[in-house]
N, C-alpha and C positions, 0 to 999 in steps of 0.2 A: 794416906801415904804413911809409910812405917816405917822406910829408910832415916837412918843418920843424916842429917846433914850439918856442914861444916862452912863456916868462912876463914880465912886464911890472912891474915894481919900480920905486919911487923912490927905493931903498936898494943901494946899490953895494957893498956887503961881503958879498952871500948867496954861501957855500960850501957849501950842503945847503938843500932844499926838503920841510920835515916834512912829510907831510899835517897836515891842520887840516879843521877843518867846514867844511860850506858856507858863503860868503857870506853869502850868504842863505837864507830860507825857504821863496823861490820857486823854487828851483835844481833839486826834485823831487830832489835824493840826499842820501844817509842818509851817518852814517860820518865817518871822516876820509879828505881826500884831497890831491895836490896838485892844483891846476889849471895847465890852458896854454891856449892858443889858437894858429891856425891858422897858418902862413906868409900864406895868403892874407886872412884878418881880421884879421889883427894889426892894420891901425888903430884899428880898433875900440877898442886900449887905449893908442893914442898919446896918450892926454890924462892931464891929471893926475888920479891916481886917486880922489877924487873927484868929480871933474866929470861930472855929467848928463849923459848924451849921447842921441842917437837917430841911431841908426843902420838904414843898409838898401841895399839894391840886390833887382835882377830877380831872382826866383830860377823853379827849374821850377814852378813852381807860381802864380805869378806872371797876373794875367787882364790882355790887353792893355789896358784899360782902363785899368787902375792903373799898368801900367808906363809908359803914357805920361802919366796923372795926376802921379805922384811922379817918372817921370825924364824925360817927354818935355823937358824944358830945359836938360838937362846933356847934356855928351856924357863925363861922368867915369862912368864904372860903376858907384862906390860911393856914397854920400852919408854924411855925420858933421856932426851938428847941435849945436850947443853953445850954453849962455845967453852973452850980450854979454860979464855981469861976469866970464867964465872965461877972457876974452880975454887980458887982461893975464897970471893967471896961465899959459897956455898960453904965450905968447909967452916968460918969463921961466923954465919949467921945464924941469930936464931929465930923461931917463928912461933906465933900465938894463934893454936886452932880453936877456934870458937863454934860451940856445938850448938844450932837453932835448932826451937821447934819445927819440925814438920808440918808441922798441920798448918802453917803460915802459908805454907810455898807451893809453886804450884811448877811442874814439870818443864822445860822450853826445851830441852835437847838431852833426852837419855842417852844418847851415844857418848857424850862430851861430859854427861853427870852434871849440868848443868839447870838450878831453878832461882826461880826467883820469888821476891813477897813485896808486895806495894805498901805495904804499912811497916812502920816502925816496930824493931821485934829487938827483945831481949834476950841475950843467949843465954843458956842455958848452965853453960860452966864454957871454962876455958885450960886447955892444957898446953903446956911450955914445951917447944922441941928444941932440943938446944943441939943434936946430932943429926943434919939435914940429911949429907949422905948413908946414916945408917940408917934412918925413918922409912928412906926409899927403899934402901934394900930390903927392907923389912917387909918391906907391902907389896911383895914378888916383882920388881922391878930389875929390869939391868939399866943402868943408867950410864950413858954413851957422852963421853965429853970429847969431843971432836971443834978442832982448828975452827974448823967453817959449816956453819947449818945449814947452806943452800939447796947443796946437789939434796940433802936428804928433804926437803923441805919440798922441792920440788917432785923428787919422786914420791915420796909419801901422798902429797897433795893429789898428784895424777894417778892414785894407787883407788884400789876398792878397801883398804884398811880403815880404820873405826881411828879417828885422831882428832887432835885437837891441836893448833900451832899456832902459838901465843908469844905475845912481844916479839915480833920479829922485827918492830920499827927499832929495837934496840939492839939488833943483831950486826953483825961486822958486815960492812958493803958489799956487795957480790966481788970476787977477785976481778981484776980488769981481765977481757978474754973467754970468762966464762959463760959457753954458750948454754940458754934459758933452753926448755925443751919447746919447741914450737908447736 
């Protein structure tokens, strides 16, 4: 593998990356691991780490219907959706990318830019972002900060777009009324 890859801290002092468990439960892998993400999704972890996000762009799989539903109004490739109240803290954060060997990791989701490595890896350098929402802009992103991430969570999720929708256990409750799509 030859791509970049990246882990995404809010702590500036990591000199070793143990494996640990998944995140989460929905991750489908077992074990301990470390995790990275892609050179190319890395915005995907430009926010602060907990902030809900939804993410997505075209992917091959992609029905022009939807591409032009979800992106006909952008001309950015990617989209990154955030609640309002993460604005502040987005603007005021900053974040530690830390660059792994490749050759460590081994692929689990190219759509998502997702890999992992079971052994303990050193990175390689680390660079300081102290301007979250310029970083994104910067990486062809339009970045959507919107009240409530549902209706779009939902539709995206029942969409054929290429996403990835993260912390949502930390997202604001569904409005009371708001019907789920069946």
């Amino acid at each position: 593998m030859n791509d970049r890859i990246f882990h995404v801290s809010d702590r500036a002092d990591i000199e070793r990356f143990e494996p640990r468990p998944p995140p989460s439960a929905g991750s489908g892998q077992t074990g301990t691991m470390v995790w990275a993400v892609s050179e190319r999704l890395l915005h995907n972890y430009l926010v602060p780490r907990n902030c809900p996000r939804v993410t997505f762009y075209i992917g091959p799989h992609t029905s022009a219907a939807d591409a032009e539903r979800w992106m006909g109004g952008t001309s950015a490739r990617y989209v990154v959706a955030i609640e309002t109240h993460w604005w502040p803290l987005l603007r005021e954060s900053q974040l530690y990318v830390y660059e792994l060997p490749p050759l460590l990791f081994i692929p689990i989701d190219i759509g998502a830019g997702y890999y992992i490595a079971r052994e303990t890896v050193e990175p390689l350098g680390r660079a300081v972002i102290e301007d979250l929402p310029s970083a994104l802009l910067e990486r062809d992103v339009e970045l959507r900060v919107m009240p409530d991430l549902w209706k779009l969570h939902d539709g995206i999720a029942a969409s054929s777009m290429q996403f990835s929708i993260i912390r949502m256990r930390n997202a604001q409750p569904r409005a009371s009324g708001y019907d789920q799509p069946s």
